[in-house]
SERO-4910 file (N, C-alpha, C, O; in steps of 0.05 Angstrom, whole numbers):
BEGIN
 pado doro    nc1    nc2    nc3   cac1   cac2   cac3    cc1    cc2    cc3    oc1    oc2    oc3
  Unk    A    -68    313   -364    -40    322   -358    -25    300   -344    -38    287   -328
  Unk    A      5    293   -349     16    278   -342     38    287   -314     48    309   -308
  Unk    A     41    266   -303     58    280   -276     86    302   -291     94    307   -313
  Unk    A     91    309   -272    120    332   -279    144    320   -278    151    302   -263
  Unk    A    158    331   -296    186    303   -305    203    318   -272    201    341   -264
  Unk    A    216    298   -262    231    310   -238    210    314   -220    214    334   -207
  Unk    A    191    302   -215    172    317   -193    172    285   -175    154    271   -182
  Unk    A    190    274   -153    173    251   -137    148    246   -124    132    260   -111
  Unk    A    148    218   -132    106    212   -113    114    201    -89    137    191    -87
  Unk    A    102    202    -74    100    185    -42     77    170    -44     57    183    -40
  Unk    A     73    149    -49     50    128    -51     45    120    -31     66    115    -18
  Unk    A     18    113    -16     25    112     20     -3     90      4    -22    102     -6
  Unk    A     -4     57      3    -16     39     15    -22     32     32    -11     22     51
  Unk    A    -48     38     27    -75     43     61    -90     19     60   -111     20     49
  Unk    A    -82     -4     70    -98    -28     75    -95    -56     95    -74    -61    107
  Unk    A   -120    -74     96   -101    -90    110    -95   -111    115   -108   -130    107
  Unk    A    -74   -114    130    -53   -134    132    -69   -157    112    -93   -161    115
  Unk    A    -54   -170     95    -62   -196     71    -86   -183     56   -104   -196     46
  Unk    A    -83   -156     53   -100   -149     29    -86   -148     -2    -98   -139    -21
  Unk    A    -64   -156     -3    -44   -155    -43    -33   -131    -38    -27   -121    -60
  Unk    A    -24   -109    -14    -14    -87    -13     13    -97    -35     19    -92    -59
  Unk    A     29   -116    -10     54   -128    -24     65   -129    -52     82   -118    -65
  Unk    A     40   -154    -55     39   -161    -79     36   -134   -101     51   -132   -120
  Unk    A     19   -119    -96      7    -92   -126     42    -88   -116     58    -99   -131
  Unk    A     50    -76    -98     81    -65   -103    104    -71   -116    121    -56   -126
  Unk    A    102   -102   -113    116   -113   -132    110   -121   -162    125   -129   -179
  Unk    A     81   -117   -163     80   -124   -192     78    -96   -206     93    -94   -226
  Unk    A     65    -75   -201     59    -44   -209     78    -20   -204     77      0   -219
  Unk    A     99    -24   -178    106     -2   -166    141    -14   -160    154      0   -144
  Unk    A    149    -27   -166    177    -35   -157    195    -31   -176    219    -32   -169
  Unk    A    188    -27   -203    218    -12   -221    219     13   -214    240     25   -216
  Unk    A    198     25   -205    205     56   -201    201     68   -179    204     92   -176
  Unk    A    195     54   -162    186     62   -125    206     49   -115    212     26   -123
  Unk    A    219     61    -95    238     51    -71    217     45    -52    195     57    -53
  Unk    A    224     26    -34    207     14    -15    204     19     10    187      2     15
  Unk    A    210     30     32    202     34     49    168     19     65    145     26     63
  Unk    A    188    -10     86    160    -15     98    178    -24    132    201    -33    135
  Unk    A    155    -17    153    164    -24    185    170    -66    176    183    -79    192
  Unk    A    159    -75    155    163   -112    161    188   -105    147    202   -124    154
  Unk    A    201    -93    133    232    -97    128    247    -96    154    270   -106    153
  Unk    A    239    -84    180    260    -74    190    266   -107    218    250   -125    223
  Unk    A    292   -103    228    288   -126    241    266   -123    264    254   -102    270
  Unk    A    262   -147    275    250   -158    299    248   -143    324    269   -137    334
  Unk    A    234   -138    332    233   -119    360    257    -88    351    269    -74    367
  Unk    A    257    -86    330    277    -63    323    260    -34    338    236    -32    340
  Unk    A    281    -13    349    263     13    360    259     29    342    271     26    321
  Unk    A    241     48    346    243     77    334    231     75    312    240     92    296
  Unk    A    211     57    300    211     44    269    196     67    256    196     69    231
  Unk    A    184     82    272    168    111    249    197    129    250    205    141    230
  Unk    A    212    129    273    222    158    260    248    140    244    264    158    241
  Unk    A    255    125    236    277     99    212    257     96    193    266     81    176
  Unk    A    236    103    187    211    106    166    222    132    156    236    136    136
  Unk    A    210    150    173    208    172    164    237    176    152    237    184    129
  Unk    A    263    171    164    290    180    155    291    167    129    303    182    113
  Unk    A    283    143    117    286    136     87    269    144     78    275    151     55
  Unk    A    245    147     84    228    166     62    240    197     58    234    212     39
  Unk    A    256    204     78    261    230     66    289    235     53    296    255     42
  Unk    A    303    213     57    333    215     36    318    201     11    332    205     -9
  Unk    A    295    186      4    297    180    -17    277    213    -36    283    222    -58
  Unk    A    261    221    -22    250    248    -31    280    271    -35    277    289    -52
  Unk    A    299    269    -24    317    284    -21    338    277    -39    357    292    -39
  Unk    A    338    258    -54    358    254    -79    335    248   -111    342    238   -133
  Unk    A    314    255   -106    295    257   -126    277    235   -126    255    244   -132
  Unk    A    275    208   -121    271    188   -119    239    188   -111    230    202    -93
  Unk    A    226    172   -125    201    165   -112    202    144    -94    216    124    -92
  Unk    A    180    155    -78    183    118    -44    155    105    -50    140    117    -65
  Unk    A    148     86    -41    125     72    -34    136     67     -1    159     64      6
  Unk    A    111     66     15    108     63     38     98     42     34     80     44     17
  Unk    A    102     14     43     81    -10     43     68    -15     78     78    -31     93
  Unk    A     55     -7     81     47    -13    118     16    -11    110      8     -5     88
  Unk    A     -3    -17    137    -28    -20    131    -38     19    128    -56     27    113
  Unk    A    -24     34    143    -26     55    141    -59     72    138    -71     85    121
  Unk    A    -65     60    169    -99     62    172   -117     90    168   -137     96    155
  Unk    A   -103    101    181   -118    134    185    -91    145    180    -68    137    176
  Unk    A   -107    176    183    -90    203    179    -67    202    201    -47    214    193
  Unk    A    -67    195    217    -41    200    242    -18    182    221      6    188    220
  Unk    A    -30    157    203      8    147    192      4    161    174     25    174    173
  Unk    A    -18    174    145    -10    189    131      4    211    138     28    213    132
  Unk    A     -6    228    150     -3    261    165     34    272    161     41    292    148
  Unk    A     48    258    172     83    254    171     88    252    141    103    268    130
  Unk    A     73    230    127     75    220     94     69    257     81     81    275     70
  Unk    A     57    254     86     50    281     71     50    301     75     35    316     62
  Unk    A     64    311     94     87    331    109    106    334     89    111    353     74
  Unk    A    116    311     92    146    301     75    152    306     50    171    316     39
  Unk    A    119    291     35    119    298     12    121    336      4    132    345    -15
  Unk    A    107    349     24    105    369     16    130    383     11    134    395    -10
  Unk    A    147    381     32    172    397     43    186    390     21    203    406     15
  Unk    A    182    365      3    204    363    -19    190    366    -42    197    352    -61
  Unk    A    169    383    -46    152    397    -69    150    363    -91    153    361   -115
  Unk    A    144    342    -73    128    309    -84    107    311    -86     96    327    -71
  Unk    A     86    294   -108     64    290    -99     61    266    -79     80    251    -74
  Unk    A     43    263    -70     28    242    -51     -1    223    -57    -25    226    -52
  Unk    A     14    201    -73    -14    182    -83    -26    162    -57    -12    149    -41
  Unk    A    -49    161    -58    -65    132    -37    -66    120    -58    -71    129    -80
  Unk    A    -58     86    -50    -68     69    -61    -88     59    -50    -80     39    -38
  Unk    A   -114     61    -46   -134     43    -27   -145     25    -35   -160     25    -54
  Unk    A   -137      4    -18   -149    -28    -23   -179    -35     -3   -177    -43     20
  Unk    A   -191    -33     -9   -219    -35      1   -228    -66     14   -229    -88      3
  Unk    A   -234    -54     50   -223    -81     65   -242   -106     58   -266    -99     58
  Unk    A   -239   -131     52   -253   -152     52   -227   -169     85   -203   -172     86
  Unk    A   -250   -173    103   -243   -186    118   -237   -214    121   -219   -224    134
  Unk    A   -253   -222    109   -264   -251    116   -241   -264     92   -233   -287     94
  Unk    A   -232   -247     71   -217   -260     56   -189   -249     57   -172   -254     40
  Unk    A   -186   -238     73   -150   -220     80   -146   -251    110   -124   -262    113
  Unk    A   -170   -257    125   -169   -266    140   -156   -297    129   -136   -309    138
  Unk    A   -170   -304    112   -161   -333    100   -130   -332     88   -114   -350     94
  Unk    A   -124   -309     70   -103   -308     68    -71   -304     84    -48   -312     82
  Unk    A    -84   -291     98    -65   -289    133    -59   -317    144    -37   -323    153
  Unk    A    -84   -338    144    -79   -364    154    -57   -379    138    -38   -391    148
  Unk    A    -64   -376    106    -49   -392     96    -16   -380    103      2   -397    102
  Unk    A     -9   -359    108     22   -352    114     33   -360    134     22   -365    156
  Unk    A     62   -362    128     85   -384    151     98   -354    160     98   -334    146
  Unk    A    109   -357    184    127   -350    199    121   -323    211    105   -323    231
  Unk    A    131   -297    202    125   -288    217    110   -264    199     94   -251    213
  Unk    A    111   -260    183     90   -258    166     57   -262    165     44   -244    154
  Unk    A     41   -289    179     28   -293    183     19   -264    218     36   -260    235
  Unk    A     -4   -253    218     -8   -238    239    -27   -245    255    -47   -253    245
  Unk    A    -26   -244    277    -51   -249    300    -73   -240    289    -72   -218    277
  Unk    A   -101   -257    290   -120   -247    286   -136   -215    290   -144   -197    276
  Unk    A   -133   -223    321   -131   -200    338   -125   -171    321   -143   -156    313
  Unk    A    -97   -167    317    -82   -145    303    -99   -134    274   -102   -111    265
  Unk    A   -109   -158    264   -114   -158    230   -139   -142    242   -142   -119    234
  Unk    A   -163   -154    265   -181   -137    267   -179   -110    274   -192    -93    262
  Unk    A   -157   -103    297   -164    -84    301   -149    -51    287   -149    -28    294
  Unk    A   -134    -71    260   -124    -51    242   -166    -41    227   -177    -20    221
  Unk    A   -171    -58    227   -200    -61    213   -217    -38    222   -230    -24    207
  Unk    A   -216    -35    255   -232    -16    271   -219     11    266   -234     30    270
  Unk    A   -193     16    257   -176     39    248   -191     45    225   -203     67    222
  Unk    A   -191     23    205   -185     30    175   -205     53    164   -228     48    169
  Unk    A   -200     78    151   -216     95    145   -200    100    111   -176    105    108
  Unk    A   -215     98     91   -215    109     73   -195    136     65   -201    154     81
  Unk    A   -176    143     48   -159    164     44   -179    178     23   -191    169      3
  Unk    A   -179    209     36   -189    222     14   -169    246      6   -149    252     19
  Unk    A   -178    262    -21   -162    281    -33   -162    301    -15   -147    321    -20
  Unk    A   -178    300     10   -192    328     26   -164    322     39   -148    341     35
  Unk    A   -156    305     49   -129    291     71   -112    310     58   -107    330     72
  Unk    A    -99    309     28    -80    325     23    -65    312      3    -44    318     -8
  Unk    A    -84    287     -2    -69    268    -26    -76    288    -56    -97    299    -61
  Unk    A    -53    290    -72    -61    298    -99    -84    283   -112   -103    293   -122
  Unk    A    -76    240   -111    -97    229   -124   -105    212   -100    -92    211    -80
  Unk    A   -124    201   -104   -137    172    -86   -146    148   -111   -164    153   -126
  Unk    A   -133    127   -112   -135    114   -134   -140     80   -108   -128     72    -88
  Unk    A   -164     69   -123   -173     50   -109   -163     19   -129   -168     17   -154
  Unk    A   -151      1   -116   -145    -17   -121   -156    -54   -111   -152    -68    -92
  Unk    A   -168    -57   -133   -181    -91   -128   -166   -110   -142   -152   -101   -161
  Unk    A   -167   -133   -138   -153   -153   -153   -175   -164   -179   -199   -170   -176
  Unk    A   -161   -163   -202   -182   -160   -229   -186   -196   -230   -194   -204   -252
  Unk    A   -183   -209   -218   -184   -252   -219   -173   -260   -239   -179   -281   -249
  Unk    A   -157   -245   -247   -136   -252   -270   -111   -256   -260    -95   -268   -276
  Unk    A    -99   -248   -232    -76   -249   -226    -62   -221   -222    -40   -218   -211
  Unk    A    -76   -205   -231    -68   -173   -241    -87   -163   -214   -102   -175   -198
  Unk    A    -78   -133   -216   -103   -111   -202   -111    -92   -222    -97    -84   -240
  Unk    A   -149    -80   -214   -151    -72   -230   -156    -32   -214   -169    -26   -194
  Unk    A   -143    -16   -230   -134     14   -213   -151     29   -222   -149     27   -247
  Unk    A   -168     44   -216   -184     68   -225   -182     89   -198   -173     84   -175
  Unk    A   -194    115   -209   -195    132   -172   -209    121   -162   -223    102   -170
  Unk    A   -207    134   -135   -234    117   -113   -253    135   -109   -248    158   -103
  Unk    A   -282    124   -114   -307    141   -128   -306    170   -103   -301    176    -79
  Unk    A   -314    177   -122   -314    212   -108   -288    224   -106   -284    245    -93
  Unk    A   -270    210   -119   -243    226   -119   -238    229   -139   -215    223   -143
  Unk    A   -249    238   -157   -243    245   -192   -223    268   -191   -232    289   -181
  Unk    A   -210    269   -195   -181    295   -200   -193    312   -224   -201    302   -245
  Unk    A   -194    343   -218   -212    359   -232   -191    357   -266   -173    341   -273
  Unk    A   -201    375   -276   -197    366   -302   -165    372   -306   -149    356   -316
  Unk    A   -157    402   -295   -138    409   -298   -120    406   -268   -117    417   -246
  Unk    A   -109    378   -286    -92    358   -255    -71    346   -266    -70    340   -290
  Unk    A    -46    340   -245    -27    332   -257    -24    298   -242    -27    294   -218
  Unk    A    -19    282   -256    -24    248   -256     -6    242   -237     16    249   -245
  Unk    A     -6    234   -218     20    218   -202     29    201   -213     14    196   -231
  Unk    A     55    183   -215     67    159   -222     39    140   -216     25    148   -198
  Unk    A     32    119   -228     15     98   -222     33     78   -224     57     78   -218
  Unk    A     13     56   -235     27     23   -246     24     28   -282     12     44   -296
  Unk    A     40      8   -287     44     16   -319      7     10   -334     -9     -8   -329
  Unk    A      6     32   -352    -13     24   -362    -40     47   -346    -64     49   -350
  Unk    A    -20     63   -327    -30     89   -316    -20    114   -313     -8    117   -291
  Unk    A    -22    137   -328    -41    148   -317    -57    135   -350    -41    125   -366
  Unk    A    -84    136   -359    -88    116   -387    -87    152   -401    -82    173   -389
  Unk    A    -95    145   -437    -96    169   -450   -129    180   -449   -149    165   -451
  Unk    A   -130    203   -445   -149    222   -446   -180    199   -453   -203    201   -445
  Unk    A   -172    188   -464   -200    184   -489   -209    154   -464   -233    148   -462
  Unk    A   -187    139   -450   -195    125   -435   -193    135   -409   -196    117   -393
  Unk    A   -191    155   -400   -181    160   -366   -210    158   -356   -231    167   -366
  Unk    A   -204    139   -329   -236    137   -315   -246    165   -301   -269    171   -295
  Unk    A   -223    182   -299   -226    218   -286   -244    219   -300   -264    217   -286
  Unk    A   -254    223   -330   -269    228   -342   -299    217   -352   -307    220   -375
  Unk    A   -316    202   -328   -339    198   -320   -339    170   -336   -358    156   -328
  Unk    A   -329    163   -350   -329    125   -363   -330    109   -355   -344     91   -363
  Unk    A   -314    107   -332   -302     88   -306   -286     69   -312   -274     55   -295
  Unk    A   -282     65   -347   -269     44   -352   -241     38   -319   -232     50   -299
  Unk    A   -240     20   -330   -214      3   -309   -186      4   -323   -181      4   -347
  Unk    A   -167      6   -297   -141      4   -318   -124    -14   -303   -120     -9   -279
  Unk    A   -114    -34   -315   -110    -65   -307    -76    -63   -315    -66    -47   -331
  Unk    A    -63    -81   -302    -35    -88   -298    -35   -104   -320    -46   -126   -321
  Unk    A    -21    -93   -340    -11   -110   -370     -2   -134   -365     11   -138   -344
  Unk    A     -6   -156   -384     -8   -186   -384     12   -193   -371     11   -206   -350
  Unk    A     37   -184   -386     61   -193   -380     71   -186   -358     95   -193   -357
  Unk    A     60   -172   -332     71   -164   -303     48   -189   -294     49   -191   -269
  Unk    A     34   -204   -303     18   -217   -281     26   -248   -286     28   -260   -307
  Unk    A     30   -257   -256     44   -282   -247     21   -295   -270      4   -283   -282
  Unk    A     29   -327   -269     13   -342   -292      7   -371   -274     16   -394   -273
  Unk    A    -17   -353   -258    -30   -370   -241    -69   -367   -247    -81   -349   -258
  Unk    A    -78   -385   -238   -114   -375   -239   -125   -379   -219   -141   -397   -217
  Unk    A   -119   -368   -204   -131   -347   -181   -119   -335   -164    -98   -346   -158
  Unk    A   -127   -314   -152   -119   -288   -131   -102   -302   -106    -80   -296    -97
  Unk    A   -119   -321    -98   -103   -328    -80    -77   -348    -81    -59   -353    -65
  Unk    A    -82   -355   -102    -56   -371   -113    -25   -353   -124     -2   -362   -125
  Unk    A    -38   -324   -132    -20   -304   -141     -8   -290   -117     12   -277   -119
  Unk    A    -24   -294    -91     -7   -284    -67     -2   -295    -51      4   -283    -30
  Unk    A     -1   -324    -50     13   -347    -37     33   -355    -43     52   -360    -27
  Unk    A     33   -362    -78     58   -361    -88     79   -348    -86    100   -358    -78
  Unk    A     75   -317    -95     98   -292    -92    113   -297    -62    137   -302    -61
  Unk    A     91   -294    -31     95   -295    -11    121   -312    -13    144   -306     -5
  Unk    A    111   -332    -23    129   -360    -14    155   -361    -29    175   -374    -23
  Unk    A    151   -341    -52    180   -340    -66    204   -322    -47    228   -324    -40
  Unk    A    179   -302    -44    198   -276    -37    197   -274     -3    203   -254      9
  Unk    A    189   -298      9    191   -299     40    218   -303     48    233   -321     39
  Unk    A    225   -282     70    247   -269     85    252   -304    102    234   -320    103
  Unk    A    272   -307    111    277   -323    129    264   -321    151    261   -299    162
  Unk    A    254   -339    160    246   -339    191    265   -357    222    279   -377    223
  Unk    A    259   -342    237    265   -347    264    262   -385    274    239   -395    276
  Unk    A    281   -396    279    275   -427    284    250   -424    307    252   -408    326
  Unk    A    225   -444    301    199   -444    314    188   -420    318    178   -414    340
  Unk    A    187   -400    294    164   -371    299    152   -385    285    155   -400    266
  Unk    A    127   -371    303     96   -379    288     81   -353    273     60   -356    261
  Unk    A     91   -333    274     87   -301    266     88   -273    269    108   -262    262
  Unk    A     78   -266    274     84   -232    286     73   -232    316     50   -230    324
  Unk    A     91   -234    327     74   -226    350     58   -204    361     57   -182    350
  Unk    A     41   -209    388      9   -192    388     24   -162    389     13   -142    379
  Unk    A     52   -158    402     56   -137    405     67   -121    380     68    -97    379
  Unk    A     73   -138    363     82   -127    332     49   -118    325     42    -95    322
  Unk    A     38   -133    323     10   -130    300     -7   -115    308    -25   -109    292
  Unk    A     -7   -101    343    -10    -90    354    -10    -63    342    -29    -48    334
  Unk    A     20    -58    343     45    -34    335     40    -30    303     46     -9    292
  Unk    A     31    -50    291     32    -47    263     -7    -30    249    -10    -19    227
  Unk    A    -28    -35    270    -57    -29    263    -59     -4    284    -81      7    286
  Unk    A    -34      7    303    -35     40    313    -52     34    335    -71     50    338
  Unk    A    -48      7    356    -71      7    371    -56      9    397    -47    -14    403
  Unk    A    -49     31    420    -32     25    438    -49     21    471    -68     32    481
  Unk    A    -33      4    478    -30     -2    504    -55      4    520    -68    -13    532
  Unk    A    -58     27    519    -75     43    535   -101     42    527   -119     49    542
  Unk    A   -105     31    497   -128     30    493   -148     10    494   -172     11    488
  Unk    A   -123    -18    508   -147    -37    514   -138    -39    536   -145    -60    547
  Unk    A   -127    -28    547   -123    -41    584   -140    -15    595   -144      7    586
  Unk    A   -149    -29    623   -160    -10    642   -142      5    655   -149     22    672
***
């Protein structure tokens, strides 16, 4: 079954910081997802969940599907997401990017300005990060890796098979697949971002250094990145929890 014509998704990307969140959004999810992320908003800006929450719900409120792009670790940033979705009868997709540290870590180094995040932050989004399941309240949980082609490759995330009689959230093109290929249906085949959406680079990390570097925001004369108290604010880790 295919999603419902008129029905919006709330896509909430659960991963972290320099895992291709960005990137899958712009290559899979940006003709038809409005964007909603806390790194759009300015610099020390206040209030940034409840200016979250206010565009995710005018864009649910004129029909519109949103993507949330944030690392969006546990249930406390979903929980609001899927409130929201509910109140405006949306579904609610996870994208989950499954953490590799050691290589979100390398990629983090290679980024300029403020973009690049304190180590620190990237870990302790890491000590958050918990897996989204369908039990949470997501319609699907669809797990996302980079296929070394430049592309990502999307199937559910194991143990989240959507029973038979289910209706598909918006995916990336080339998803939800037809019956005879859907991985729901015990095959596992993979369903990969068509040729022509993938940059024409050979390798992963060259496909999210590049984009970065195209589509990098201006920076601040001599920033070196996000500072501890952003990256802090950005992996849900407050104040109180490392001071005595």
């Amino acid at each position: 079954m295919r999603e419902r014509e008129g029905v919006p998704d709330v896509a909430v990307l659960v991963g972290l910081q320099a895992s291709g969140k960005s990137t899958f959004y712009r290559q899979c999810l940006a003709d038809r997802y409005d964007l909603v992320s806390k790194d759009l908003f300015p610099r020390g800006a206040r209030n940034k969940q409840r200016r979250q929450m206010a565009l995710v719900e005018e864009a649910l409120a004129a029909g519109r599907p949103v993507a949330v792009d944030n690392t969006n670790p546990s249930p406390e940033e979903w929980g609001p997401l899927l409130a929201a979705a509910r109140a405006h009868g949306a579904t609610a997709t996870a994208y989950w990017f499954p953490p590799d540290v050691a290589a979100a870590l390398r990629r983090n180094a290679a980024r300029r300005g403020r973009e690049r995040v304190p180590e620190v932050g990237l870990r302790a989004t890491f000590g958050r990060l918990r897996g989204p399941s369908r039990s949470d309240g997501f319609d699907a949980v669809l797990e996302v890796r980079f296929d070394g082609r430049g592309g990502f490759a999307v199937r559910p995330a194991p143990g989240e098979e959507a029973p038979a009689a289910r209706r598909h959230p918006p995916g990336p093109p080339g998803y939800p697949p037809t019956d005879a290929q859907d991985p729901t249906h015990g095959g596992g085949t993979e369903v990969t971002v068509p040729e022509e959406n993938r940059p024409k680079t050979t390798t992963t990390d060259d496909v999210i250094e590049s984009t970065d570097t195209e589509e990098r925001r201006e920076q601040q004369p001599g920033g070196t990145g996000r500072s501890l108290r952003e990256a802090m604010e950005e992996a849900g880790v407050k104040r109180e929890d490392y001071e005595e």
